[in-house]
N, C-alpha and C positions, 0 to 999 in steps of 0.2 A: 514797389521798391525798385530803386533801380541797379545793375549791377556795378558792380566797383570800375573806375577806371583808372584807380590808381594800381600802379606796377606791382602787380605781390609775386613773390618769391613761391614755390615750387610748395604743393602739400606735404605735413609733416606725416610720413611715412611709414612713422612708427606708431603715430596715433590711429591713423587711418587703417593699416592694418590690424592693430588691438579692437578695435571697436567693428571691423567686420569680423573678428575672430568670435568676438563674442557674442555678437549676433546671430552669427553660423551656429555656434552651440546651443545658444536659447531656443534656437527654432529645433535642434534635433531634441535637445532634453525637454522640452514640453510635448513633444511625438512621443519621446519616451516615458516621459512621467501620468502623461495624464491617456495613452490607448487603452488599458485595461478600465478603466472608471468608465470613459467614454463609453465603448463597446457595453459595458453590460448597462450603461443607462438606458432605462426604456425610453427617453423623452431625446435620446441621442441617435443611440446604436448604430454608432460612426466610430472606428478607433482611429480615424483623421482628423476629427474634426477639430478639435484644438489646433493639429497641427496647419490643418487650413486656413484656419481664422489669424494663428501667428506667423505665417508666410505672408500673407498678406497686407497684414499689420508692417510688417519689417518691410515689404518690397517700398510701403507708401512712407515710410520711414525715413528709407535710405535717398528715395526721390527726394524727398522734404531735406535731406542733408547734401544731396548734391545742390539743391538748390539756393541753400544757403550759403553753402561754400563758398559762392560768386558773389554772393551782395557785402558788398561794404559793411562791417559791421557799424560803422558809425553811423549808418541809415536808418537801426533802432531806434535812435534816441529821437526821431521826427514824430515815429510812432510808439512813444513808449506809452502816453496819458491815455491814448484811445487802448492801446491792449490793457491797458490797468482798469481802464472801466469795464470793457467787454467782461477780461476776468471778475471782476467782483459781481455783472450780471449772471455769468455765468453760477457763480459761488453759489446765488439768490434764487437761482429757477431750480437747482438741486431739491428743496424743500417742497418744489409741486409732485415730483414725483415718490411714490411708495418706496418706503424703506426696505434695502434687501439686508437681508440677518441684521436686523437692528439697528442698520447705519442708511444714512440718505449722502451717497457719496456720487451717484451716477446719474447723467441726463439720458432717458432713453430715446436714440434717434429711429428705433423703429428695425434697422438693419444692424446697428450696430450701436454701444451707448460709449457717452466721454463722461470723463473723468478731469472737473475742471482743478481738481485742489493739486494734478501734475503739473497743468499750466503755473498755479499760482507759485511752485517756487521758484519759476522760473521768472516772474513778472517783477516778484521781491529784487532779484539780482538787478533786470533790466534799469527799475527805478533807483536803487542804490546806487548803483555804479555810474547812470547820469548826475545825478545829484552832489554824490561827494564829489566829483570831478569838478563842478561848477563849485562848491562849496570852500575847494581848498583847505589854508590852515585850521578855517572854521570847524573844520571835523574834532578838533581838538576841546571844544568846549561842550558843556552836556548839554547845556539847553540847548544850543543851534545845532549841535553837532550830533546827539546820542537823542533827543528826545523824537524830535519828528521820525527818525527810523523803527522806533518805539514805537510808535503810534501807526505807523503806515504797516509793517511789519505783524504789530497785533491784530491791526484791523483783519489783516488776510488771513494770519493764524486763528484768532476768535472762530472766523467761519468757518475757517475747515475742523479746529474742535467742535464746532457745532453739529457738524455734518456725523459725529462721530468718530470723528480723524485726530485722534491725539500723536500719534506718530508721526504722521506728517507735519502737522500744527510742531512741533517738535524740531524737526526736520529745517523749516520756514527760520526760526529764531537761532537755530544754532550755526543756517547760515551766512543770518544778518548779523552774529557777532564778531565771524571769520571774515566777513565783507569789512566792518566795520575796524577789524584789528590789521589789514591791509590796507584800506584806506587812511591810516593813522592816528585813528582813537587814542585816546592816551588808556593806561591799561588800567589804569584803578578806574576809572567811569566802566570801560568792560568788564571786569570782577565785579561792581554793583550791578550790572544788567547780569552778569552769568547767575548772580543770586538768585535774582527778582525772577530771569524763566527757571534756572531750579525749584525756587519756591511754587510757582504755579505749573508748574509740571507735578509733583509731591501732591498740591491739591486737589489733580486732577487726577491722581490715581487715589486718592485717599477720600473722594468725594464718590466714587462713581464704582458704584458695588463690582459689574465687572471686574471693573478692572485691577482692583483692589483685591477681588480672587486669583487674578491672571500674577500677580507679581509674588503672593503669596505663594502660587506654586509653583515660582521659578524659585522659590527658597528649598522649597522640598518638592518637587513635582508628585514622588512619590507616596504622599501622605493622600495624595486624592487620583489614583490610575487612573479609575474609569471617567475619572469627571476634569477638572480644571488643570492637571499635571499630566494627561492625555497626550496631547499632540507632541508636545518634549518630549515625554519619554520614548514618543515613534519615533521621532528625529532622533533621538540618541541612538536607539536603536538600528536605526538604517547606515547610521554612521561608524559604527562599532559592528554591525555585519558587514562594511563592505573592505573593513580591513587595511592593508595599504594599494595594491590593483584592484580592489573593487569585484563584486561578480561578474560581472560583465555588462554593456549596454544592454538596455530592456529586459533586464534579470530582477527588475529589484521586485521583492516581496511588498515592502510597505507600501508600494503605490496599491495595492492589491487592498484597496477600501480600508487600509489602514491612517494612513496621514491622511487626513480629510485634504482634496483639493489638491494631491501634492505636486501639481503643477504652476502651484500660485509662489504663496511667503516661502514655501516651504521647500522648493526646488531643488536646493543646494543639499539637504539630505539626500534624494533623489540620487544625486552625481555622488555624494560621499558612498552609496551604498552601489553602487553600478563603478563607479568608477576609480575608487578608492581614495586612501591617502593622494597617492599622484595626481587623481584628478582634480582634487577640491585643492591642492597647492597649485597647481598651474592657472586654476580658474582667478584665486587670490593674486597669483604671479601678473597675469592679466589685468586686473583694475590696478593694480598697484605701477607698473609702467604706465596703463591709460593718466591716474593720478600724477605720475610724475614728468609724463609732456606735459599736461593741462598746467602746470605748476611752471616749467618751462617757457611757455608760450605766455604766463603771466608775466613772469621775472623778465622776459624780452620783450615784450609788447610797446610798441613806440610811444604811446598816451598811456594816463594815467585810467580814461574810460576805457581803452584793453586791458588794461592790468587786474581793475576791478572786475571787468565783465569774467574775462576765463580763471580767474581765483572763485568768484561768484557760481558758474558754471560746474567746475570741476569741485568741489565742495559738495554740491547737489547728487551728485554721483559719487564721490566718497564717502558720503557719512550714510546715505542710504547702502550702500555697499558691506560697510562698517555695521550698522544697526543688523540688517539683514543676515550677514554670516554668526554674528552674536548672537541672536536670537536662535539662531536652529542649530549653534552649538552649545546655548545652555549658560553662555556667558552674560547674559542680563534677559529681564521679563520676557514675555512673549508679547511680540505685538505685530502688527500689521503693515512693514515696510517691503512691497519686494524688491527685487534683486534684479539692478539694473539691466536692460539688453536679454536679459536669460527667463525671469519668471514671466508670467502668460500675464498678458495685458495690453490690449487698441492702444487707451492713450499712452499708458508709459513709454510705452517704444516707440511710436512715433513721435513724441515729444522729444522723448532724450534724445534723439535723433537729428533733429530739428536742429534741438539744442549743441551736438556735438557740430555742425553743420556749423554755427556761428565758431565755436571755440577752435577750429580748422581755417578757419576764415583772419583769426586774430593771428594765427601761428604763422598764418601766411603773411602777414604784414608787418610780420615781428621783424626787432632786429637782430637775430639770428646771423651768424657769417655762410 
């Protein structure tokens, strides 16, 4: 790729700041959430070692977002077809390797493993946002306009429910609607596709015994403590002990082998019980400004393929955002999205990263005064 050499304006400041902010704290609150698990694991017995592995992660991150920052975003679309294949070989070689807890979501590279179905919401945007650009008023009608996103869109979603990824599968389409309703869909063809992935979302919890227990005990988590209303009920708990200040950094009890993992989905309890009310508002105060440059840098963006790209982008990071603090508040099922910049994850973060790297890059070329 080559770097831009068209004049861009000066980085957005407040985005750029928000998104190292949060990265700073992901990396302390996964030191803090997950040392005590660590240490007393026999197959560890490092109370670093997470936080090694997500330093690391964040440093190759933020390299990947400084280096995007420089490229043209309009250089994407040269290579949109070849990332869209890669991604869906990627999707494909998942399946060679052993399921971990029941899902085949990860390629193991031996040092370290990815995680292709982060790439793939990102790959969705890529192709959208070239597409309706070239496609114009055409957006407006369902068979040219609504059905190929459909179809392109499922394709990636299918694999990643395949892999065991309804959440993300989730994730993928509720992007493609918000792409699709700023690119200019007309809204009744949106309300039948809002249907059509509500309908197969419903079937896929109503089909797939998991999970069909999992949503069950977001109704009463309490009817099943030790089993299926489990990890809720910790998360409520760490969240209701930590009051409005919180106990303190690296106070919290439930990482203490109680919230299975709770450096992963589950992080945000972590900080509601260490850090209190205050900390889990300022944490939301945080995506919600990220949100609302990325929304800025849409609405000024000189093309219609900026426009689409950082609505596309910042979407991906909202609704995961959104899904994530719901969940470990108790406000819809339990499921498997984490939380961007902050929960423990190689690919997430350096992807999102990646990813904010182009939406910084759009900001900068906006038309902005």
């Amino acid at each position: 790729m080559k770097m831009s050499n068209t004049k861009m304006g000066s980085i957005d400041f407040v985005m750029f700041s928000t998104i190292l902010l949060l990265v700073s704290i992901g990396v302390v609150m996964v030191y803090s959430a997950s040392s005590y698990s660590a240490f007393f694991n026999p197959t560890i017995n490092d109370s670093m070692y997470y936080l090694k592995r997500q330093a690391i992660n964040a440093v190759i991150g933020l390299i990947l977002m400084f280096f995007t920052i420089k490229i043209d975003y309009h250089e994407l679309k040269k290579y949109t077809g070849i990332f869209m294949i890669i991604t869906i070989i990627l999707l494909l070689v998942v399946f060679a390797f052993p399921a971990i807890n029941g899902a085949k979501r990860w390629i193991n590279l031996g040092f370290t493993s990815l995680q292709p179905s982060e790439i793939a919401k990102y790959m969705v945007v890529l192709f959208m946002a070239k597409s309706i650009e070239q496609k114009g008023e055409k957006i407006k009608s369902l068979t040219v306009g609504i059905f190929p996103y459909l179809i392109v869109s499922g394709m990636f979603a299918a694999l990643v429910f395949k892999e065991k990824n309804l959440s993300i599968a989730v994730v993928i389409m509720t992007v493609t609607l918000i792409v699709l309703f700023v690119g200019g869909a007309r809204l009744r063809h949106l309300f039948m596709l809002l249907g059509l992935v509500g309908g197969l979302g419903v079937a896929g919890i109503a089909f797939e015994s998991y999970r069909l227990t999992r949503f069950l005990s977001f109704l009463n988590p309490w009817a099943d403590p030790r089993g299926a209303g489990y990890q809720l009920i910790q998360s409520l708990l760490a969240l209701g002990s930590g009051g409005i200040w919180g106990v303190g950094l690296g106070k919290s009890r439930q990482k203490c082998f109680y919230i299975p993992e709770p450096h992963n989905d589950f992080i945000f309890a972590i900080i509601g019980e260490e850090l209190g009310l205050i900390g889990c508002m300022f944490i939301i105060a945080l995506f919600i400004t990220l949100i609302w440059r990325g929304i800025v840098a849409s609405v000024n963006s000189k093309d219609t393929y900026g426009t689409l790209l950082a609505a596309g982008i910042t979407s991906v990071i909202a609704i995961q955002a959104i899904i994530n603090i719901a969940v470990v508040t108790g406000s819809i099922p339990v499921t498997g999205v984490p939380l961007p910049f902050i929960s423990y994850g190689g690919s997430s973060i350096v992807i999102n990263l990646a990813a904010m790297g182009v939406l910084l890059n759009i900001s900068r070329q906006s038309n902005r005064g």
